[in-house]
CHARMM internal coordinates of N, CA and C (Angstrom, degrees):
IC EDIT
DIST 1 N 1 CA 1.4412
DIST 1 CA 1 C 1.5166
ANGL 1 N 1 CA 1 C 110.99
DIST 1 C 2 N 1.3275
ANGL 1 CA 1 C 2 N 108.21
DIHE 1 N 1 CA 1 C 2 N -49.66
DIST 2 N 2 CA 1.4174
ANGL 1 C 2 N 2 CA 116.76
DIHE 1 CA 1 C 2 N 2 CA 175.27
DIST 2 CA 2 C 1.8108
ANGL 2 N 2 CA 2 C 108.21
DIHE 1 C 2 N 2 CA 2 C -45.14
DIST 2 C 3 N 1.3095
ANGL 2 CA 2 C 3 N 121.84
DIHE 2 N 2 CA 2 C 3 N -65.17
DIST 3 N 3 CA 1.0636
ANGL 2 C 3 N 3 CA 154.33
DIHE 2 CA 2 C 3 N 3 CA -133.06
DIST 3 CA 3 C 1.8557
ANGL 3 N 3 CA 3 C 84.55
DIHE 2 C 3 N 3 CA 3 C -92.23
DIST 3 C 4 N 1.3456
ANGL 3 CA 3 C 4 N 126.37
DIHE 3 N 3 CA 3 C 4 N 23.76
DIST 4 N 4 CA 1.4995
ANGL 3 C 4 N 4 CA 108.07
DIHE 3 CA 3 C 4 N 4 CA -177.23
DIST 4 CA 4 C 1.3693
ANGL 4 N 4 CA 4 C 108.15
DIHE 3 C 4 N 4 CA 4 C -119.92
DIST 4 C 5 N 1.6407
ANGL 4 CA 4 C 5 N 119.84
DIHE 4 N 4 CA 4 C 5 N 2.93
DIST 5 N 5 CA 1.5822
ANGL 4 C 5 N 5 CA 103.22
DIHE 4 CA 4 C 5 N 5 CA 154.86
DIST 5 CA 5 C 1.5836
ANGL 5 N 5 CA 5 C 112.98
DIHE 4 C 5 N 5 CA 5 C -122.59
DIST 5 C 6 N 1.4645
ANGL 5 CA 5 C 6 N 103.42
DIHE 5 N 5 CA 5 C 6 N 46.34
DIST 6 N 6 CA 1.4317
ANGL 5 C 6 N 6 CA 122.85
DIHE 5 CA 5 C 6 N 6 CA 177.79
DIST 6 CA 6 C 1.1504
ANGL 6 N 6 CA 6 C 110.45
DIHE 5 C 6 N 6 CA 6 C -67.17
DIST 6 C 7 N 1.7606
ANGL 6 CA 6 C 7 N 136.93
DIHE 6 N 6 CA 6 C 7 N 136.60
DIST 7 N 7 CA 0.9467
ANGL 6 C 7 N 7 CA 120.33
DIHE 6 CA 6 C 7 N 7 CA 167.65
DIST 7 CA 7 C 1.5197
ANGL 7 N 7 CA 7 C 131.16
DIHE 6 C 7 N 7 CA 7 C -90.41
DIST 7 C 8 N 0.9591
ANGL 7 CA 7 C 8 N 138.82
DIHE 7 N 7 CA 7 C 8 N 179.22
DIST 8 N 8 CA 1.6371
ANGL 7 C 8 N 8 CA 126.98
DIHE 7 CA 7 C 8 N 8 CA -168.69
DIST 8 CA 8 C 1.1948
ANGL 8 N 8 CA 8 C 112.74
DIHE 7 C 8 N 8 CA 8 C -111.21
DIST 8 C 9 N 1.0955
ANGL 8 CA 8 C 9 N 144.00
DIHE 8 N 8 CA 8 C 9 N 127.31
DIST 9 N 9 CA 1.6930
ANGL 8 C 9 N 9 CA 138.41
DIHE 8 CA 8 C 9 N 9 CA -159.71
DIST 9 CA 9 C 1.5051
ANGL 9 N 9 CA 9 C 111.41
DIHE 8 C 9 N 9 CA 9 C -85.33
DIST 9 C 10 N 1.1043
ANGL 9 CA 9 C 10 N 137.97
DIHE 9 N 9 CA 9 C 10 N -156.89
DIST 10 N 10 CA 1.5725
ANGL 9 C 10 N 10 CA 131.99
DIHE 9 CA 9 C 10 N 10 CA -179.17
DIST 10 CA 10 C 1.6321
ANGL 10 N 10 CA 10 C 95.14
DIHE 9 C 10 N 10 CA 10 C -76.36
DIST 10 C 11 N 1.3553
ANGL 10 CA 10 C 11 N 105.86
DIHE 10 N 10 CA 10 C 11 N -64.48
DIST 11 N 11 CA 1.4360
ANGL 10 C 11 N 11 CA 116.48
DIHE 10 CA 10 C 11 N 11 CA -152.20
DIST 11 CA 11 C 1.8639
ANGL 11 N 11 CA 11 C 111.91
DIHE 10 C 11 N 11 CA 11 C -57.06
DIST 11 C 12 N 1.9311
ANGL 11 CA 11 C 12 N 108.98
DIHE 11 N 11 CA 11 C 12 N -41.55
DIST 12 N 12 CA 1.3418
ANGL 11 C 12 N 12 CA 108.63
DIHE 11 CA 11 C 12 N 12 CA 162.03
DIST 12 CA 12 C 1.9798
ANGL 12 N 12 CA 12 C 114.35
DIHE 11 C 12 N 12 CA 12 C -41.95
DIST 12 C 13 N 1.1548
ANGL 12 CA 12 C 13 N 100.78
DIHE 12 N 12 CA 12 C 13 N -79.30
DIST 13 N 13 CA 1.6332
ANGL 12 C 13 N 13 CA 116.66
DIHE 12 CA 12 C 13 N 13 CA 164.80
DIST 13 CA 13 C 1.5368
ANGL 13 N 13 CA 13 C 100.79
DIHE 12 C 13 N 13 CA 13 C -8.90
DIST 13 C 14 N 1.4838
ANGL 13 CA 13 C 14 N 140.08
DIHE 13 N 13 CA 13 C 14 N -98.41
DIST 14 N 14 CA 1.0132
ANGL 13 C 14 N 14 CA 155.47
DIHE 13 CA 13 C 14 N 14 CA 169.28
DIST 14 CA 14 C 1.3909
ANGL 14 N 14 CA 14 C 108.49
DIHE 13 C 14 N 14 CA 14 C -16.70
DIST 14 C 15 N 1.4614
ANGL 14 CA 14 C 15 N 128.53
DIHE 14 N 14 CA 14 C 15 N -61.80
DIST 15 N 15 CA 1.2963
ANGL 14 C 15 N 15 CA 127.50
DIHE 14 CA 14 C 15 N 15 CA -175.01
DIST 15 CA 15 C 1.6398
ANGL 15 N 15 CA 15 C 101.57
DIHE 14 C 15 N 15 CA 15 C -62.09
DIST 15 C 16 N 1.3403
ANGL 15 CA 15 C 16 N 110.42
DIHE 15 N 15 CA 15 C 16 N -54.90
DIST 16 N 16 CA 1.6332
ANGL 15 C 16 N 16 CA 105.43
DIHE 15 CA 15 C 16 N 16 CA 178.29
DIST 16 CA 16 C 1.6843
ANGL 16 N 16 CA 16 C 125.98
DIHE 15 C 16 N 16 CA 16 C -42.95
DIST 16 C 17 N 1.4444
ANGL 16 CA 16 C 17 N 91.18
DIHE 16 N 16 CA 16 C 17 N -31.33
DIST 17 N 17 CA 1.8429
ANGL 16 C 17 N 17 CA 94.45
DIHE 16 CA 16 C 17 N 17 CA 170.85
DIST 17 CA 17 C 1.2331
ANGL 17 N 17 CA 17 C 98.38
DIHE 16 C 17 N 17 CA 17 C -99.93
DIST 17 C 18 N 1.1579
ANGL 17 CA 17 C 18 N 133.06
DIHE 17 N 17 CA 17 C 18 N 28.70
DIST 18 N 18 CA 1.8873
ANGL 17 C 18 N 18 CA 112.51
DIHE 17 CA 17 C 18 N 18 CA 176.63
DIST 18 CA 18 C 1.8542
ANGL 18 N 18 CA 18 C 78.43
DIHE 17 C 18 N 18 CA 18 C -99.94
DIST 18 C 19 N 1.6213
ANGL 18 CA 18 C 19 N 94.42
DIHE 18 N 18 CA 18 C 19 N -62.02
DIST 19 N 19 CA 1.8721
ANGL 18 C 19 N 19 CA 100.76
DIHE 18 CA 18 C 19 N 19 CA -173.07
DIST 19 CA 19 C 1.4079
ANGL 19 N 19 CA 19 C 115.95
DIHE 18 C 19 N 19 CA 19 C -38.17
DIST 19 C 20 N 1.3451
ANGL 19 CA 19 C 20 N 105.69
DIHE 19 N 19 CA 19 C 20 N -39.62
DIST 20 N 20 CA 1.8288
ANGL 19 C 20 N 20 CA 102.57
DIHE 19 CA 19 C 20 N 20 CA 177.43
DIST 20 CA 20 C 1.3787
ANGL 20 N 20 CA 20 C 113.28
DIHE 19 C 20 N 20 CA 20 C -88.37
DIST 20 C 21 N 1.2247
ANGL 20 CA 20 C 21 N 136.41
DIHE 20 N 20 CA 20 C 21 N -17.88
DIST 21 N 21 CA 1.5688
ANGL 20 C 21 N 21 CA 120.96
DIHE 20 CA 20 C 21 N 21 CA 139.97
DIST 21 CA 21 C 1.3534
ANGL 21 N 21 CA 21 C 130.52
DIHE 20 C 21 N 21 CA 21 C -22.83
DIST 21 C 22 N 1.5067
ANGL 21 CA 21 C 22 N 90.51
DIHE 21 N 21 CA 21 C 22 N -75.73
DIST 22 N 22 CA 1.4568
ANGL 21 C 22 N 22 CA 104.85
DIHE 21 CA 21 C 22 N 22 CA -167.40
DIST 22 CA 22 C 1.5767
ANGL 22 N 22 CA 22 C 108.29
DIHE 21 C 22 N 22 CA 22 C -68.95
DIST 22 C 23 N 1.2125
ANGL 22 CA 22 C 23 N 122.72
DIHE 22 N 22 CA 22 C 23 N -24.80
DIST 23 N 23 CA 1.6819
ANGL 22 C 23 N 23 CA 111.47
DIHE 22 CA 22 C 23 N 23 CA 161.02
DIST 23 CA 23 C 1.3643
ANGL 23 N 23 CA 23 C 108.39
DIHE 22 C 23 N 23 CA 23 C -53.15
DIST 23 C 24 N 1.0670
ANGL 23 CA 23 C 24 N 128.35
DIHE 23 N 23 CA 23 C 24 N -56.67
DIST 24 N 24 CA 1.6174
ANGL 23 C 24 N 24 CA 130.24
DIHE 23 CA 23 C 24 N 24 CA -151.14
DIST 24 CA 24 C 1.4381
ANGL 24 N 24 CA 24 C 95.99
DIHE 23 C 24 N 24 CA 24 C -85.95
DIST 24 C 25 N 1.4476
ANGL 24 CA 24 C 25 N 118.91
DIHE 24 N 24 CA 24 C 25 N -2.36
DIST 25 N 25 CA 1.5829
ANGL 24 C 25 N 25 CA 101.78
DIHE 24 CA 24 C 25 N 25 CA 163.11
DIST 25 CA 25 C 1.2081
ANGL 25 N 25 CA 25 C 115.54
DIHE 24 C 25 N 25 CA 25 C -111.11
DIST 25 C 26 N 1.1356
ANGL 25 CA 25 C 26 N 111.95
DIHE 25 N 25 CA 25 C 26 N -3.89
DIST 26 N 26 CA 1.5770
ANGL 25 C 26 N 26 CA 121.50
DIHE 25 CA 25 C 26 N 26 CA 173.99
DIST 26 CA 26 C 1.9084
ANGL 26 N 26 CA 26 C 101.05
DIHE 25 C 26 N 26 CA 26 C -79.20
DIST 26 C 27 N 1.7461
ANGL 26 CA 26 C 27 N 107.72
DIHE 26 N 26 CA 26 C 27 N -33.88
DIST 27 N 27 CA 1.7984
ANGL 26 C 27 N 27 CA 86.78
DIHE 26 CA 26 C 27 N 27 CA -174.00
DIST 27 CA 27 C 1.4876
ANGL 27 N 27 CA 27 C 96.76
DIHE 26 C 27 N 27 CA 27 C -66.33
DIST 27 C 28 N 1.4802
ANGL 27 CA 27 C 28 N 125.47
DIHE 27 N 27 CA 27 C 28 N -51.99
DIST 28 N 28 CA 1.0947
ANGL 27 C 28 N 28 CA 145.71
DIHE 27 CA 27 C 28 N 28 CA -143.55
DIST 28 CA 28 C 1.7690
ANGL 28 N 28 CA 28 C 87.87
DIHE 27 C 28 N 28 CA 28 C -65.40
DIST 28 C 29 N 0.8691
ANGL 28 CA 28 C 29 N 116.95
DIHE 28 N 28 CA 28 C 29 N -30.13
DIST 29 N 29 CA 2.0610
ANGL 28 C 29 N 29 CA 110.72
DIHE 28 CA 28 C 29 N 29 CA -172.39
DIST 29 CA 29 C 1.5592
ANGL 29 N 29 CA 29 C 101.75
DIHE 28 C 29 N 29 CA 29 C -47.43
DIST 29 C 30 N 1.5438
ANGL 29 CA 29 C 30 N 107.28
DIHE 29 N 29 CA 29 C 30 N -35.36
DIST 30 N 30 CA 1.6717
ANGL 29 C 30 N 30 CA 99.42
DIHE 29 CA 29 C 30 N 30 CA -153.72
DIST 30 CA 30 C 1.9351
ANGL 30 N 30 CA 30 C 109.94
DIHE 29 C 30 N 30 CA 30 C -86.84
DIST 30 C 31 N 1.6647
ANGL 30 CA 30 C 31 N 94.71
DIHE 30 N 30 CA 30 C 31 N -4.37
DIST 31 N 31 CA 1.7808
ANGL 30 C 31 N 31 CA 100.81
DIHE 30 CA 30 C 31 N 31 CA -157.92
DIST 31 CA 31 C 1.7543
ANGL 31 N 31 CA 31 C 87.71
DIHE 30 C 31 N 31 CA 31 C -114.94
DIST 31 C 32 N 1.1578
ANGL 31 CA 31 C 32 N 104.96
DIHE 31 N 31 CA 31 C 32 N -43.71
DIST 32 N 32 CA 1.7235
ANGL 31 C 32 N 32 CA 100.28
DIHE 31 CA 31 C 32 N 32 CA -158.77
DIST 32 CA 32 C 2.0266
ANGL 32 N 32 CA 32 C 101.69
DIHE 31 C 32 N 32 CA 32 C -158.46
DIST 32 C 33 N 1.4659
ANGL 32 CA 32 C 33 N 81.79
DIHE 32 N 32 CA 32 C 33 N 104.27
DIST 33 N 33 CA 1.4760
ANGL 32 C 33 N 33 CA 95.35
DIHE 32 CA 32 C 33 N 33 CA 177.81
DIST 33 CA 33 C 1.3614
ANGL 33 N 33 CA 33 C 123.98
DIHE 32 C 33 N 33 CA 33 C -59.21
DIST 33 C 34 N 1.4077
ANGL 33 CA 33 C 34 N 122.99
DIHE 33 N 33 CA 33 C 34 N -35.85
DIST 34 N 34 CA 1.4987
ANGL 33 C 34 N 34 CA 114.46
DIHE 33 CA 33 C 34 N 34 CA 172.24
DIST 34 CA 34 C 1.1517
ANGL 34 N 34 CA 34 C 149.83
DIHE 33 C 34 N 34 CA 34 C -57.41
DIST 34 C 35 N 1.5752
ANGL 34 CA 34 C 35 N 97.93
DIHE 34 N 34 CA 34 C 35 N -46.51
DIST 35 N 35 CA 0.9475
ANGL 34 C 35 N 35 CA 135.85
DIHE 34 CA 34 C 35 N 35 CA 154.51
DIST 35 CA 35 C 1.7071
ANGL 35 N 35 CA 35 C 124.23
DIHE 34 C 35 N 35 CA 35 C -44.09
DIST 35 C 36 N 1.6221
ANGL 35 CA 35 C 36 N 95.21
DIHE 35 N 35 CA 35 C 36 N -49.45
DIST 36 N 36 CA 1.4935
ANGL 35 C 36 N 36 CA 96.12
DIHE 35 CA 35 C 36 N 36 CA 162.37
DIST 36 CA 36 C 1.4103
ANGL 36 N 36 CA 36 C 121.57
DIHE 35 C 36 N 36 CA 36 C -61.25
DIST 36 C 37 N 1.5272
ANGL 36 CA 36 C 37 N 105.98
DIHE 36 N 36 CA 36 C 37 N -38.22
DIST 37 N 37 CA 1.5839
ANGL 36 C 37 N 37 CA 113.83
DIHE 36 CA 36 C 37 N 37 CA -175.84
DIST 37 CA 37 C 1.4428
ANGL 37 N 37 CA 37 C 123.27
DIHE 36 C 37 N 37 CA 37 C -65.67
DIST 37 C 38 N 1.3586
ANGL 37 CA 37 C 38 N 95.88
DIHE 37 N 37 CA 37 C 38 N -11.57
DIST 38 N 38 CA 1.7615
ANGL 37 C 38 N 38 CA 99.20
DIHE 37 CA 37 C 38 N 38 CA 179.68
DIST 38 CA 38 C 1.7473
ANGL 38 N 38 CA 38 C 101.98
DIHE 37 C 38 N 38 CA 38 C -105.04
DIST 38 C 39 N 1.1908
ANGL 38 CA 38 C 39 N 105.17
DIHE 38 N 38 CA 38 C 39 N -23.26
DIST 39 N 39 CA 2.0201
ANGL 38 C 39 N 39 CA 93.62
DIHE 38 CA 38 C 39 N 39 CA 173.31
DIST 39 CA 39 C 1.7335
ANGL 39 N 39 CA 39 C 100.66
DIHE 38 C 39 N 39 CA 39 C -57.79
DIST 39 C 40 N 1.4880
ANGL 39 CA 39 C 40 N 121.03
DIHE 39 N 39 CA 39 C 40 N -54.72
DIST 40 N 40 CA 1.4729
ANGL 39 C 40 N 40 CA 131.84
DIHE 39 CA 39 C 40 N 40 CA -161.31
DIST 40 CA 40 C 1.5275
ANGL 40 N 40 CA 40 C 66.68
DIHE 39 C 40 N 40 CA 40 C -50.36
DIST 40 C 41 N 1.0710
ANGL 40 CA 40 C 41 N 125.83
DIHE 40 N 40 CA 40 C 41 N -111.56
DIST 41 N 41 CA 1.8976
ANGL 40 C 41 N 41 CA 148.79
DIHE 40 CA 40 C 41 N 41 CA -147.95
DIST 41 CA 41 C 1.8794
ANGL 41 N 41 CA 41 C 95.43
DIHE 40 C 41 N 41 CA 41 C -7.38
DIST 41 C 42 N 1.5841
ANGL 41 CA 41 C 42 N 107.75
DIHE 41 N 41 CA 41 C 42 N -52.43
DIST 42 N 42 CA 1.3113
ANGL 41 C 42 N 42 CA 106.67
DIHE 41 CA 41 C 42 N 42 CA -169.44
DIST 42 CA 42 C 1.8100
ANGL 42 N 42 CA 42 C 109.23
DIHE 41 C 42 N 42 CA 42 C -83.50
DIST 42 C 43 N 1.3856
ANGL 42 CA 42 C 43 N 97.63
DIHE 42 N 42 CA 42 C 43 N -6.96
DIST 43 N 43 CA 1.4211
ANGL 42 C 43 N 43 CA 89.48
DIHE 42 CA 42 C 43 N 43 CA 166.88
DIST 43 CA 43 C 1.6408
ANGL 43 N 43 CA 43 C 135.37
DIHE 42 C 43 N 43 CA 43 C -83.18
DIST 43 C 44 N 1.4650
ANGL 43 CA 43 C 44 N 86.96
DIHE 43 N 43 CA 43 C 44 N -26.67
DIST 44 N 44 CA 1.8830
ANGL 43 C 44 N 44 CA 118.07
DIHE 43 CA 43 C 44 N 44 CA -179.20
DIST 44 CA 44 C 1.5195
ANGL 44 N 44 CA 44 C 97.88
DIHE 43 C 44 N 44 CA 44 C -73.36
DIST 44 C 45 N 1.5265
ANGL 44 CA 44 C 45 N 124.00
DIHE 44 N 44 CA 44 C 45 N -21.61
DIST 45 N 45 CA 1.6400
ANGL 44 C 45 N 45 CA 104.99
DIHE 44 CA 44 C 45 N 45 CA 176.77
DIST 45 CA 45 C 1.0377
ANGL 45 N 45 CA 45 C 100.29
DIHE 44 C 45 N 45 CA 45 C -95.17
DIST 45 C 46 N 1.8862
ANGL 45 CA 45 C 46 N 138.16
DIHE 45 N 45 CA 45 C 46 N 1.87
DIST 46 N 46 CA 1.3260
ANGL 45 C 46 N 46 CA 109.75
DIHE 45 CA 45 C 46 N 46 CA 179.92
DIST 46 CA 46 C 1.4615
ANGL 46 N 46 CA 46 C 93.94
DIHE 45 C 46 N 46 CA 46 C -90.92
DIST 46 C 47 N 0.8963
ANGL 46 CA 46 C 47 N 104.60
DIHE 46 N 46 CA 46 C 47 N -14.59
DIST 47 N 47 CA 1.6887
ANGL 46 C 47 N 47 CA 111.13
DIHE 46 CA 46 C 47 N 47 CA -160.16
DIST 47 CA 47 C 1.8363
ANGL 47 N 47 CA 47 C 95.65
DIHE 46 C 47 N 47 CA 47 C -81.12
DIST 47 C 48 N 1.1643
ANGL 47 CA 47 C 48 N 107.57
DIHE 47 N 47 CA 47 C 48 N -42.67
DIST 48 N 48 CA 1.6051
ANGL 47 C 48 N 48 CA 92.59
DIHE 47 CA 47 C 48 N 48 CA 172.51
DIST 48 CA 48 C 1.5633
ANGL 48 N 48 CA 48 C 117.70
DIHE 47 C 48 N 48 CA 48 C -73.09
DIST 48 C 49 N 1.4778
ANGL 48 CA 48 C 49 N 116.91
DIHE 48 N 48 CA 48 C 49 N -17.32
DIST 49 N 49 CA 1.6017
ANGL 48 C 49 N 49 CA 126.41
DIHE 48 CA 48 C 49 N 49 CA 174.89
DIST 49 CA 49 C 1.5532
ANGL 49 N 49 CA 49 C 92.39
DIHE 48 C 49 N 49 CA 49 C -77.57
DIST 49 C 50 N 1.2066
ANGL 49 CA 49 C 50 N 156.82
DIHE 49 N 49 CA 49 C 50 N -46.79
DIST 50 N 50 CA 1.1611
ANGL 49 C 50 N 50 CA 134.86
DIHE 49 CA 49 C 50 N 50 CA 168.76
DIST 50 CA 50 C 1.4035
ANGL 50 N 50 CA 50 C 131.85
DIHE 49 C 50 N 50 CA 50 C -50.27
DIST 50 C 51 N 1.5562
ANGL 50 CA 50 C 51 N 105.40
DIHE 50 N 50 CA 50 C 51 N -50.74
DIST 51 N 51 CA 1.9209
ANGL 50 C 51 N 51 CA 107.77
DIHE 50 CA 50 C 51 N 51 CA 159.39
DIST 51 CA 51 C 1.0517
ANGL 51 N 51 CA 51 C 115.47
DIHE 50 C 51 N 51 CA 51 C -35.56
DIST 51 C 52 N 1.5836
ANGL 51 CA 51 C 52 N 121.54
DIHE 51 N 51 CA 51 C 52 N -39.96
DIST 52 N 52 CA 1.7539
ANGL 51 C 52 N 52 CA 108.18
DIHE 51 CA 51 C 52 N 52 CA -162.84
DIST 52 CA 52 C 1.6056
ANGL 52 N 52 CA 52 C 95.07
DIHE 51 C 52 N 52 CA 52 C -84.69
DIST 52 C 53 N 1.2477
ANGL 52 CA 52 C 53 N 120.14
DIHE 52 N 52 CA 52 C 53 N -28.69
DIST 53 N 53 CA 1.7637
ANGL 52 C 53 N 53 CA 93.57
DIHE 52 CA 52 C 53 N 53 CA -175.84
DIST 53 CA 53 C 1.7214
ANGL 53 N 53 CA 53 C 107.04
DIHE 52 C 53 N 53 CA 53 C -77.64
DIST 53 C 54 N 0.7947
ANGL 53 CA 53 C 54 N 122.55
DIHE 53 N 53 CA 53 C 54 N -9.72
DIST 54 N 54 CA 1.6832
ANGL 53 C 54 N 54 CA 122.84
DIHE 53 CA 53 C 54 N 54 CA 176.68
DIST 54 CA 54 C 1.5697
ANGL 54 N 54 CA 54 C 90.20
DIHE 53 C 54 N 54 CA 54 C -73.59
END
COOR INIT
IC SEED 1 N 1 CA 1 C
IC BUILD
């Protein structure tokens, strides 16, 4: 309750779009492969933009 006008730091932010990437390339695997193949691609740069703030 406390915690609901918390703000989200870079690195939360980032993980939230890595997780919603990789859903939308996971539906997309079963209908249209490319498409899936380019969410992974845009997911792997958030995912390397998260390494660098660690």
């Amino acid at each position: 309750m406390f915690g609901l006008f918390k703000k989200k730091n870079e690195k939360e932010k980032l993980q939230e779009a890595y997780k919603k990437l990789m859903k939308e390339a996971y539906d997309l695997s079963t209908s249209n492969r490319s498409a899936s193949d380019n969410k992974y691609a845009e997911a792997d740069v958030i995912m390397k933009k998260i390494e660098n703030l660690e």
